[in-house]
PyMOL CGO cylinders between C-alpha atoms (Angstrom):
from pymol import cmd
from pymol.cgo import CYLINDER

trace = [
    CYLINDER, -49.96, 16.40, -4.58, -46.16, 16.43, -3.92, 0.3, 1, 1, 1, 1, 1, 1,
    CYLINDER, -46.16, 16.43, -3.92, -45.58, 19.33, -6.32, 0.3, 1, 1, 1, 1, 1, 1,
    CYLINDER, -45.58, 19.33, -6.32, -48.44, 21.30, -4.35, 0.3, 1, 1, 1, 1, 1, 1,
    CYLINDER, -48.44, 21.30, -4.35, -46.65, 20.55, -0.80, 0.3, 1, 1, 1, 1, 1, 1,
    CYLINDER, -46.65, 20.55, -0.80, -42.68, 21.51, -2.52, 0.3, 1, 1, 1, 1, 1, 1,
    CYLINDER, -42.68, 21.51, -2.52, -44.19, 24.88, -4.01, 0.3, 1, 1, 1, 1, 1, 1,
    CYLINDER, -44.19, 24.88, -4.01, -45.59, 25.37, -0.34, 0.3, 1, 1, 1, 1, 1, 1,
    CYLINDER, -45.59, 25.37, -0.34, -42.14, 24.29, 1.22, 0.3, 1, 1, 1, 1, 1, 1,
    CYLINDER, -42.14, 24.29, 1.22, -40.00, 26.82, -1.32, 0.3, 1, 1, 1, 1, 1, 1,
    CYLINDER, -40.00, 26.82, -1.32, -42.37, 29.64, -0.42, 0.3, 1, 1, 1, 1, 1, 1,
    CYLINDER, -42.37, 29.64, -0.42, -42.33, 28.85, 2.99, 0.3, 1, 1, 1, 1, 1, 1,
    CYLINDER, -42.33, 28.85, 2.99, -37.86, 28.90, 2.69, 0.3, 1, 1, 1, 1, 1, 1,
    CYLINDER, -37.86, 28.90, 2.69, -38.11, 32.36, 0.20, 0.3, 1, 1, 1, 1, 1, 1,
    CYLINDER, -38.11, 32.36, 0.20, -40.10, 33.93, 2.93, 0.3, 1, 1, 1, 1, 1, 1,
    CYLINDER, -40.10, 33.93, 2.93, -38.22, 32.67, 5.97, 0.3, 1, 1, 1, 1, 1, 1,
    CYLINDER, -38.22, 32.67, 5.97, -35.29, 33.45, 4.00, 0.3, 1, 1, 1, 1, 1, 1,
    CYLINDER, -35.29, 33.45, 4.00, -36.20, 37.05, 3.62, 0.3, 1, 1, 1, 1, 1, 1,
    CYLINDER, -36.20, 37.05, 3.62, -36.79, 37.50, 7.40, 0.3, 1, 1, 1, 1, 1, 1,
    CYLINDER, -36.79, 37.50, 7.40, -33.09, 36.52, 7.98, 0.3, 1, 1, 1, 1, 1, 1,
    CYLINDER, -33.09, 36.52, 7.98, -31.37, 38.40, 5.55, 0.3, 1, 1, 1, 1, 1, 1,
    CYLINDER, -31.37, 38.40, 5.55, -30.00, 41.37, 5.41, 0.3, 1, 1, 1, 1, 1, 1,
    CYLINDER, -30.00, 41.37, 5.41, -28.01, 43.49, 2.91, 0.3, 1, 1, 1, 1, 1, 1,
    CYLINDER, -28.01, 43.49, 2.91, -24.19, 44.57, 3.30, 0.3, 1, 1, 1, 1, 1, 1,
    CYLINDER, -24.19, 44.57, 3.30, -23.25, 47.80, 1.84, 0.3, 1, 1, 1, 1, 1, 1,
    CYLINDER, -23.25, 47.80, 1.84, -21.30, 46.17, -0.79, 0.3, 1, 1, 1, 1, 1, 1,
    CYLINDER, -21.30, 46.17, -0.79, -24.62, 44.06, -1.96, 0.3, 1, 1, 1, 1, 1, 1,
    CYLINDER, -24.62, 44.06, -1.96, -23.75, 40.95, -0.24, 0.3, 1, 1, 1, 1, 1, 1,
    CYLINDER, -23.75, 40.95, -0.24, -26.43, 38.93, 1.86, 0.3, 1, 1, 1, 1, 1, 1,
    CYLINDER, -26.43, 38.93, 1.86, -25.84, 38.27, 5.59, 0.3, 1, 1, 1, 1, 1, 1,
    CYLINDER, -25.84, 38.27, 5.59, -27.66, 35.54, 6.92, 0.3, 1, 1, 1, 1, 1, 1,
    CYLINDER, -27.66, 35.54, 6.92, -28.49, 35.16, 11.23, 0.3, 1, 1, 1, 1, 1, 1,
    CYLINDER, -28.49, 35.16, 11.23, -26.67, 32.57, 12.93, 0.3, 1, 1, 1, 1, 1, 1,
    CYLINDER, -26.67, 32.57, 12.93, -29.98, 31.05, 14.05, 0.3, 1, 1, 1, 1, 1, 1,
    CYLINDER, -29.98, 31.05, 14.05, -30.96, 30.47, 10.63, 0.3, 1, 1, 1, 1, 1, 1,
    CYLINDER, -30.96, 30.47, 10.63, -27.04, 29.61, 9.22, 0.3, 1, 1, 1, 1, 1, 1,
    CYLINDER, -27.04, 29.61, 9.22, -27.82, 26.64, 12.61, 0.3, 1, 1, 1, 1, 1, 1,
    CYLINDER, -27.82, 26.64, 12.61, -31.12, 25.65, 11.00, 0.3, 1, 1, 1, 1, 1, 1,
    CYLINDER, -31.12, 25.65, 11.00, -29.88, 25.10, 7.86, 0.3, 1, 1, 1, 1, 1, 1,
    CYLINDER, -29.88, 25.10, 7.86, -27.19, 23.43, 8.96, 0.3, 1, 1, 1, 1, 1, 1,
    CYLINDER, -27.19, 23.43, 8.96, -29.33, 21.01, 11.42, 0.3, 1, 1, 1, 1, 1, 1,
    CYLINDER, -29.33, 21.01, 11.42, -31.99, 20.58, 8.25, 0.3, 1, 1, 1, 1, 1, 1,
    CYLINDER, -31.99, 20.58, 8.25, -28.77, 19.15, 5.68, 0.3, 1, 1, 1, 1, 1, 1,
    CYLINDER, -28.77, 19.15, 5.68, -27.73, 16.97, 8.28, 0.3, 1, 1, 1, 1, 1, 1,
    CYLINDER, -27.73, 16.97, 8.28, -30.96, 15.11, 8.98, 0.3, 1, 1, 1, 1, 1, 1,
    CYLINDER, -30.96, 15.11, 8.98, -31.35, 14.97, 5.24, 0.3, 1, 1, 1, 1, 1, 1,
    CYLINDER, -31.35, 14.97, 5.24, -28.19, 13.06, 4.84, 0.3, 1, 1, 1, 1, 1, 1,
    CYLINDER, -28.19, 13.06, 4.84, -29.18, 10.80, 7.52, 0.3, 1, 1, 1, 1, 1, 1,
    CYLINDER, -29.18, 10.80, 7.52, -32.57, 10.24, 6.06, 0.3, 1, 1, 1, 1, 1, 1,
    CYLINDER, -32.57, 10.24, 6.06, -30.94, 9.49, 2.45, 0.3, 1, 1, 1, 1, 1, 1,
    CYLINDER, -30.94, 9.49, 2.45, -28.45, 7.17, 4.01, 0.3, 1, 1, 1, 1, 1, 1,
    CYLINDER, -28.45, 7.17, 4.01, -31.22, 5.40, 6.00, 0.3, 1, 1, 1, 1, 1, 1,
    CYLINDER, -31.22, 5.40, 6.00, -33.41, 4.99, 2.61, 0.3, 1, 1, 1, 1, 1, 1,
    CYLINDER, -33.41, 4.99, 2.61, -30.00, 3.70, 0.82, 0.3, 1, 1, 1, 1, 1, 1,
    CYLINDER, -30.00, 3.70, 0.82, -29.74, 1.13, 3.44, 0.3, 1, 1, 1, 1, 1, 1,
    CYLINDER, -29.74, 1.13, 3.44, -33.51, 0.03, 3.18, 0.3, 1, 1, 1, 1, 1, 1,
    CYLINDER, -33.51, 0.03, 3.18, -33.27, 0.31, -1.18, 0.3, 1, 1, 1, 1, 1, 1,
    CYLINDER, -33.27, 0.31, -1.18, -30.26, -2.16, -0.81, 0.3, 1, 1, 1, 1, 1, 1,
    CYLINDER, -30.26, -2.16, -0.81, -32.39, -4.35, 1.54, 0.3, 1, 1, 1, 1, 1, 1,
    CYLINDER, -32.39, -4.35, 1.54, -35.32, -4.60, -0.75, 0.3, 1, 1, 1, 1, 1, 1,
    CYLINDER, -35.32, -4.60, -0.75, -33.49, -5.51, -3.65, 0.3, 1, 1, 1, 1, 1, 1,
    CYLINDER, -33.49, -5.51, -3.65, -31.18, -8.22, -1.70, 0.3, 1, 1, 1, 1, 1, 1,
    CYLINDER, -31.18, -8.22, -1.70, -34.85, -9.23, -0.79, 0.3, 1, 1, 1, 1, 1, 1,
    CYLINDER, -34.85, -9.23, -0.79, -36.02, -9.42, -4.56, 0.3, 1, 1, 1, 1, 1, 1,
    CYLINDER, -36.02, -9.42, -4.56, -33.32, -11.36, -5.69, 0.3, 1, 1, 1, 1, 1, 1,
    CYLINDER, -33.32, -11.36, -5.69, -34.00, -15.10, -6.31, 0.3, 1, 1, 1, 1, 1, 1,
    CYLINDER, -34.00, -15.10, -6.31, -32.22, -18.07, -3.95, 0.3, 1, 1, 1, 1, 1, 1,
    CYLINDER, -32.22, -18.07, -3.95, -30.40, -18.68, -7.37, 0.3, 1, 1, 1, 1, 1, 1,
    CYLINDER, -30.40, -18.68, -7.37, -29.34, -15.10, -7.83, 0.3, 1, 1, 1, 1, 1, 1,
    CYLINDER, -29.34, -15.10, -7.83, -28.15, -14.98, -4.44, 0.3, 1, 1, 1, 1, 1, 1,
    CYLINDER, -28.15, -14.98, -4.44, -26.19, -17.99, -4.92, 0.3, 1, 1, 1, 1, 1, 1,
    CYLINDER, -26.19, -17.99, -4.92, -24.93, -16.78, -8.31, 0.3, 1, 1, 1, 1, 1, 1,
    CYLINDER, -24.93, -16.78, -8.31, -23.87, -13.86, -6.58, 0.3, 1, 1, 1, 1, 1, 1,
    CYLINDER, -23.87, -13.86, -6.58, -22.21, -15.52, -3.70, 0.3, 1, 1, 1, 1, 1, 1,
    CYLINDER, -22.21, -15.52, -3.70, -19.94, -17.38, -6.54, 0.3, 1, 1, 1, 1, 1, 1,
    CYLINDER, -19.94, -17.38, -6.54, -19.29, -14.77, -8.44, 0.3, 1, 1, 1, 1, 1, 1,
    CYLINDER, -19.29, -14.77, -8.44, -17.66, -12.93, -5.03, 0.3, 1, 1, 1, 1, 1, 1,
    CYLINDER, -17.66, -12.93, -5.03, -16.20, -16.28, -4.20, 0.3, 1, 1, 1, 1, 1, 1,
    CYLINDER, -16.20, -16.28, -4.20, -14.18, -16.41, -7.21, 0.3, 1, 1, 1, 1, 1, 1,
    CYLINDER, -14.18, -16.41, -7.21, -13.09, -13.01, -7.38, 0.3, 1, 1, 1, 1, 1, 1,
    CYLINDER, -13.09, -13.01, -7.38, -11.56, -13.83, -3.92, 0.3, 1, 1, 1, 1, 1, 1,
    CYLINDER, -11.56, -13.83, -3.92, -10.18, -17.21, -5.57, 0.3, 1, 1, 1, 1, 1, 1,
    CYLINDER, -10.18, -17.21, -5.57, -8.46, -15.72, -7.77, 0.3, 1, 1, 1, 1, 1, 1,
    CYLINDER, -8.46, -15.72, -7.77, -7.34, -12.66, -5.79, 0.3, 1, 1, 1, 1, 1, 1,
    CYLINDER, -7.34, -12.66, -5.79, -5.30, -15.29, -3.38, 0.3, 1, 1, 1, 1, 1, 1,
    CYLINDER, -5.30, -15.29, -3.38, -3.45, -17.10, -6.23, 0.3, 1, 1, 1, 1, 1, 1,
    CYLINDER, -3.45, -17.10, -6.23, -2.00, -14.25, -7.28, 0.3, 1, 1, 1, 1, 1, 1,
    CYLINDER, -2.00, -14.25, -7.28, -0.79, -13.63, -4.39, 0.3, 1, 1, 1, 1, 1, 1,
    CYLINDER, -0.79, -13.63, -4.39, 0.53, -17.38, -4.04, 0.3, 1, 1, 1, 1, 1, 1,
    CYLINDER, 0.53, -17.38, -4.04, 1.86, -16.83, -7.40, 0.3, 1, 1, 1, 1, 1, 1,
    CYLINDER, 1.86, -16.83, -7.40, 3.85, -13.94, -5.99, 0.3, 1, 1, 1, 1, 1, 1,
    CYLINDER, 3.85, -13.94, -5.99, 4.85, -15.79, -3.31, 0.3, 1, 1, 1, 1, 1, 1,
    CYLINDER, 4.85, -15.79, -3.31, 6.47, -18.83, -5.54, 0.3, 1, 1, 1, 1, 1, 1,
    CYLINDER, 6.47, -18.83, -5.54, 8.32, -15.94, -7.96, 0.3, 1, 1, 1, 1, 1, 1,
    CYLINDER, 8.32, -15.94, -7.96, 10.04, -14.64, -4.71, 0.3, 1, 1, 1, 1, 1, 1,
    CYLINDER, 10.04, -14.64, -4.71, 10.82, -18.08, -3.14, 0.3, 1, 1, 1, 1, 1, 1,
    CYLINDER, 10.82, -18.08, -3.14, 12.46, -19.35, -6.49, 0.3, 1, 1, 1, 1, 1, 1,
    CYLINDER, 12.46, -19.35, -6.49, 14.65, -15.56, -6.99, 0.3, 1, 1, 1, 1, 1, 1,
    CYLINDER, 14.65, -15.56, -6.99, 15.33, -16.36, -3.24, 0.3, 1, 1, 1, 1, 1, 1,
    CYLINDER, 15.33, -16.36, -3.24, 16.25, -19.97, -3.90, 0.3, 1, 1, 1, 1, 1, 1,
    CYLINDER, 16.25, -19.97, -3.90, 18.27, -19.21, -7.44, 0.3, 1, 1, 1, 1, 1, 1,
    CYLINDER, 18.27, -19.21, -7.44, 19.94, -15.78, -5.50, 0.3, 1, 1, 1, 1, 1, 1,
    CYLINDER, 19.94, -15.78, -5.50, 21.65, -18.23, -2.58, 0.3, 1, 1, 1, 1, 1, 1,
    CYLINDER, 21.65, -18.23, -2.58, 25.25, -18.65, -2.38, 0.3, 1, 1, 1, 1, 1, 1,
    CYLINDER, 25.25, -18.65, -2.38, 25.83, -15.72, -5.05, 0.3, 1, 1, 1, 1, 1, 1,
    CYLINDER, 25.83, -15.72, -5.05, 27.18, -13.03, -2.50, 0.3, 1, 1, 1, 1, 1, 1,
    CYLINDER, 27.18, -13.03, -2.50, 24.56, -10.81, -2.87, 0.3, 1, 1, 1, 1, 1, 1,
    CYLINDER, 24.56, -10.81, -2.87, 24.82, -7.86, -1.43, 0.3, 1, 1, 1, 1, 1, 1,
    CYLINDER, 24.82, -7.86, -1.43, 21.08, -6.19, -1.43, 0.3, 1, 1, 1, 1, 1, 1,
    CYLINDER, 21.08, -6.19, -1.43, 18.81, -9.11, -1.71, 0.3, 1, 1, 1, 1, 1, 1,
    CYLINDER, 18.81, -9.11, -1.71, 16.07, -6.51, -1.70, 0.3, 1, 1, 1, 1, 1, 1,
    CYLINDER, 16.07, -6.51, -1.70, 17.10, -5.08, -4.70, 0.3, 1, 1, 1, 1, 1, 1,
    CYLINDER, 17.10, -5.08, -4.70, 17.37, -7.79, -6.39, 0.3, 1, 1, 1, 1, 1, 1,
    CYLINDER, 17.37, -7.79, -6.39, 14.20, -9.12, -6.14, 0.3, 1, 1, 1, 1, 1, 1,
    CYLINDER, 14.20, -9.12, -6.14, 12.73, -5.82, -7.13, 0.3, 1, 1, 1, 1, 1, 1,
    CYLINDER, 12.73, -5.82, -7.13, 14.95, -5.97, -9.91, 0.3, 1, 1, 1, 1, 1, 1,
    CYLINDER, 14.95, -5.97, -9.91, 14.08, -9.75, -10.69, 0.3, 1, 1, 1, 1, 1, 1,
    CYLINDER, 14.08, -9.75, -10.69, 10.21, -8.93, -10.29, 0.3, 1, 1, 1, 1, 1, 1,
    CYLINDER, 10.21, -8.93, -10.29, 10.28, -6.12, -13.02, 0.3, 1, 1, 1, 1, 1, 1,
    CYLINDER, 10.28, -6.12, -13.02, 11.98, -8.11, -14.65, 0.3, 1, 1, 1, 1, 1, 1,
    CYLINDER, 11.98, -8.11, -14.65, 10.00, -11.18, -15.08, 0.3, 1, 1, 1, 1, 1, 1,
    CYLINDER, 10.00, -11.18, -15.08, 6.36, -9.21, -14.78, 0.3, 1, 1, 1, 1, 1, 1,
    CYLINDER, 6.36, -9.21, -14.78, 7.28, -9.57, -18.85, 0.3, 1, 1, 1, 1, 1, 1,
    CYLINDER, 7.28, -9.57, -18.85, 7.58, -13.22, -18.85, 0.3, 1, 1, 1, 1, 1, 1,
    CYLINDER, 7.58, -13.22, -18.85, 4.46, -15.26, -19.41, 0.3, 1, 1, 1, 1, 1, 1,
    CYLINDER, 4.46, -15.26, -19.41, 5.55, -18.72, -17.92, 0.3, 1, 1, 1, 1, 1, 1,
    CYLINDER, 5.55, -18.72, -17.92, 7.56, -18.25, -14.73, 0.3, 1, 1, 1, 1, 1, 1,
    CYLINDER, 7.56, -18.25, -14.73, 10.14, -21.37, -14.00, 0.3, 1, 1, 1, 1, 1, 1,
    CYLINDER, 10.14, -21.37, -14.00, 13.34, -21.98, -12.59, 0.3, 1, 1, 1, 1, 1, 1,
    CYLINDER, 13.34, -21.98, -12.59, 15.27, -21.21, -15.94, 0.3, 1, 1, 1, 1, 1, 1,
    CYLINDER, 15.27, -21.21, -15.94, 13.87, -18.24, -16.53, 0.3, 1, 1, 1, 1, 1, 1,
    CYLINDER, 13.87, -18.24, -16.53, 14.48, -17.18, -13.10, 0.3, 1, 1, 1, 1, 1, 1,
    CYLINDER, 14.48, -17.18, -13.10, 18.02, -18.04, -13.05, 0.3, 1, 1, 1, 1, 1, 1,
    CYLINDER, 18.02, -18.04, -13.05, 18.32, -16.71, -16.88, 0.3, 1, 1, 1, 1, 1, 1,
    CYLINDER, 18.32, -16.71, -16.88, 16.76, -13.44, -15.28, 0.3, 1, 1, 1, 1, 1, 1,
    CYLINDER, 16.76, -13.44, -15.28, 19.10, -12.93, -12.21, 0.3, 1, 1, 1, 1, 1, 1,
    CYLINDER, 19.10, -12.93, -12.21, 22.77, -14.16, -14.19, 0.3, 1, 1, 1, 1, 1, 1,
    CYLINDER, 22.77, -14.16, -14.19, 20.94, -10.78, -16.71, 0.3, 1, 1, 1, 1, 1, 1,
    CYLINDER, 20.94, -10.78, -16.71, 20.49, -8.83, -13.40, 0.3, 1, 1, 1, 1, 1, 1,
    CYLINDER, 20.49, -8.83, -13.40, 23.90, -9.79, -11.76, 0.3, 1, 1, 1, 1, 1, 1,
    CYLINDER, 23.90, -9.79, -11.76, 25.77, -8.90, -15.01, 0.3, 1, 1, 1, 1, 1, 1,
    CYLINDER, 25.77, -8.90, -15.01, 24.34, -5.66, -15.78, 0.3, 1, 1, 1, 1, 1, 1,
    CYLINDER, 24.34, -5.66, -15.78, 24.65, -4.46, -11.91, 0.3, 1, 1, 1, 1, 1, 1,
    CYLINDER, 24.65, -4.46, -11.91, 27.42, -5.83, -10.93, 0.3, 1, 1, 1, 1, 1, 1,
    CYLINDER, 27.42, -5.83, -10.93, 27.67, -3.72, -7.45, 0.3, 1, 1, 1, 1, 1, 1,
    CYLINDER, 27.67, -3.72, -7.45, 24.82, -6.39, -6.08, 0.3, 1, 1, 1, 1, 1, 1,
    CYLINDER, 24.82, -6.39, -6.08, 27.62, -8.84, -5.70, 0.3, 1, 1, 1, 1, 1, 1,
    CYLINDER, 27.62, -8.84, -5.70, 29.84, -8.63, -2.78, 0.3, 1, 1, 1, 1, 1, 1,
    CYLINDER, 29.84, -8.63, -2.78, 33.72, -8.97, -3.95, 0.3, 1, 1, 1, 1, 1, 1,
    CYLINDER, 33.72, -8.97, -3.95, 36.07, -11.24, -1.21, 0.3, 1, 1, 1, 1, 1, 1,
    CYLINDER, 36.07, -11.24, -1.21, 39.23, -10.15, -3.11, 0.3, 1, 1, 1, 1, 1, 1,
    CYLINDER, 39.23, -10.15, -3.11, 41.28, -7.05, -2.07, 0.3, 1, 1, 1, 1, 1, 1,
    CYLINDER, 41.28, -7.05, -2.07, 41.46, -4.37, -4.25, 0.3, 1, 1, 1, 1, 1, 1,
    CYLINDER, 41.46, -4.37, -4.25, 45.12, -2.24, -4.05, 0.3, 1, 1, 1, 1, 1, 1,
    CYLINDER, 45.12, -2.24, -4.05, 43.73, 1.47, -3.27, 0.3, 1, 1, 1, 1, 1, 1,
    CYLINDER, 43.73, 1.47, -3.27, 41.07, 0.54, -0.87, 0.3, 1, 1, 1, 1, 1, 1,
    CYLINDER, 41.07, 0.54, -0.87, 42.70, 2.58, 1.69, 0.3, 1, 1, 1, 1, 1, 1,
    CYLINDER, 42.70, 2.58, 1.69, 41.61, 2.07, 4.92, 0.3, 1, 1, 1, 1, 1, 1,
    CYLINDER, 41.61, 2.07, 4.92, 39.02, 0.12, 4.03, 0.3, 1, 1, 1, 1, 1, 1,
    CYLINDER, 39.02, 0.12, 4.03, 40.94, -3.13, 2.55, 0.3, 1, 1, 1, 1, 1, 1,
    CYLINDER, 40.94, -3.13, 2.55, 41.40, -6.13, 4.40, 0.3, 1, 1, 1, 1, 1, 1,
    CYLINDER, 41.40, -6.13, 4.40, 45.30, -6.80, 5.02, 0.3, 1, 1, 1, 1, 1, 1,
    CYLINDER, 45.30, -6.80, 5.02, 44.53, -10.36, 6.03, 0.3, 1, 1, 1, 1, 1, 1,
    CYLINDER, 44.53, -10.36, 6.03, 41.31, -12.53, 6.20, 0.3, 1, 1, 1, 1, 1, 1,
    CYLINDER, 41.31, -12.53, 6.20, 41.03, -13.07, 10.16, 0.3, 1, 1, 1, 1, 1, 1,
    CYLINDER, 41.03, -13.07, 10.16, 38.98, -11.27, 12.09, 0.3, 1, 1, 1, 1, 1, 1,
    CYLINDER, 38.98, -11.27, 12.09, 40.83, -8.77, 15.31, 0.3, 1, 1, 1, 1, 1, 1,
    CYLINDER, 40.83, -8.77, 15.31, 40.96, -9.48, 18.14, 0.3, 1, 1, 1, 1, 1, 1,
    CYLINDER, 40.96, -9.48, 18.14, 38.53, -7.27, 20.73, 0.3, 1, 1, 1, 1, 1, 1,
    CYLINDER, 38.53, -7.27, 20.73, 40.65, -4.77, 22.91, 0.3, 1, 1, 1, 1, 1, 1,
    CYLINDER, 40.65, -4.77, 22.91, 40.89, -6.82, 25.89, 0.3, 1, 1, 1, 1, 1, 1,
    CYLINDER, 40.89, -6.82, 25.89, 42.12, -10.17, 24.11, 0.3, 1, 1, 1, 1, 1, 1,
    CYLINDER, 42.12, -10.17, 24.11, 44.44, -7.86, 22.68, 0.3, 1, 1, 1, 1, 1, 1,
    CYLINDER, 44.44, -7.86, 22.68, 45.99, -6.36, 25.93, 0.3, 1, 1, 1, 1, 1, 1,
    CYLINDER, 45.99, -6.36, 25.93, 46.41, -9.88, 27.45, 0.3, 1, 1, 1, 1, 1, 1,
    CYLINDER, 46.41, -9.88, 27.45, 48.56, -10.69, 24.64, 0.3, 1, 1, 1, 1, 1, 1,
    CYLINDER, 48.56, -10.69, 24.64, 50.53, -7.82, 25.24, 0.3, 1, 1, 1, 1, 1, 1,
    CYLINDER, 50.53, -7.82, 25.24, 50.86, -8.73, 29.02, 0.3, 1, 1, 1, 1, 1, 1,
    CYLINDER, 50.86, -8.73, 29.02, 51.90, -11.98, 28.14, 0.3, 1, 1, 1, 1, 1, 1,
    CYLINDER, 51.90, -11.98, 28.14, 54.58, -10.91, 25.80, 0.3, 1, 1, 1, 1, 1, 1,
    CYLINDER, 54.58, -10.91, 25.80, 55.77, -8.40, 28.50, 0.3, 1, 1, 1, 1, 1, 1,
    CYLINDER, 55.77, -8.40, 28.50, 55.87, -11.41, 31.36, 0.3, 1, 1, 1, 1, 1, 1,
    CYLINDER, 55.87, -11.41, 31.36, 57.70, -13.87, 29.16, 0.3, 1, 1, 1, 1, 1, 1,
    CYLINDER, 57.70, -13.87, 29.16, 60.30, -11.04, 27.79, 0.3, 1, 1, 1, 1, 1, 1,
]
cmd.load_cgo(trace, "trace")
């Protein structure tokens, strides 16, 4: 019965399709606008349709499924979620211990560091302090420019420190001057 009404629908389309064709000079087919709109308005409502007996297909089998398979289910997504957020407390506790072991070294780009530290210690299979601070004295050695350096280096040019306290702001600096002036 469905084969009988499809043949009926393609000769129905082959027919239409003749009446709103036409022939370029070069060979090509030219279609109406009417019919290009048709089309068009047919694939849409088709796409609707299949999404709206996707939705339904998904119902009925939710439907068919057993309490017990539903509840299997529902632990089955539970875990997967479980497990999803302690990874991502296990990230968390790597960065808090490279933050805690990285404290008081000078560092200069924390960020880098712990990007450094992370590739670092994706490798290792049990994640501690030790290996942590065994992973960052590796990291600090080999890149040494992460460490900030307090000492004065001859050559710095204008950039080394002559002396370690801080100058005074332009107007602290002036009433200095004043009072040197007034007492002289």
């Amino acid at each position: 019965m469905t084969d009988v009404i499809d043949n009926a629908a393609d000769a129905a389309s082959k027919a239409s399709d003749g009446a709103n064709q036409a022939t370029n000079q070069d060979g090509s087919k030219v279609y109406t606008e009417e019919y290009v709109n048709t089309i068009k308005a047919e694939s849409i409502k088709r796409a609707k349709d299949l999404k709206d007996v996707e939705t339904k297909l998904k119902k009925f089998e939710d439907e068919k499924l057993t309490d017990s398979e539903k509840k299997e289910k529902r632990i089955a997504e539970l875990e997967a979620e479980k497990l999803q957020i302690l990874s991502g407390q296990k990230d968390k506790d790597i960065d808090n211990l490279i933050l805690k072991k990285s404290n008081g070294k000078n560092i200069v780009d924390i960020d880098a560091l712990m990007l450094f530290a992370k590739k670092e210690l994706a490798s290792v299979e049990n994640v501690d302090e030790k290996a942590v601070e065994a992973v960052i004295g590796k990291i600090l050695k080999d890149k040494p420019y992460l460490v900030s350096s307090t000492t004065i280096i001859p050559g710095d040019g204008n950039f080394g420190k002559n002396n370690n306290q801080q100058a005074k702001d332009p107007i602290g600096g002036f009433n200095d001057w004043l009072q040197k002036q007034w007492k002289g």
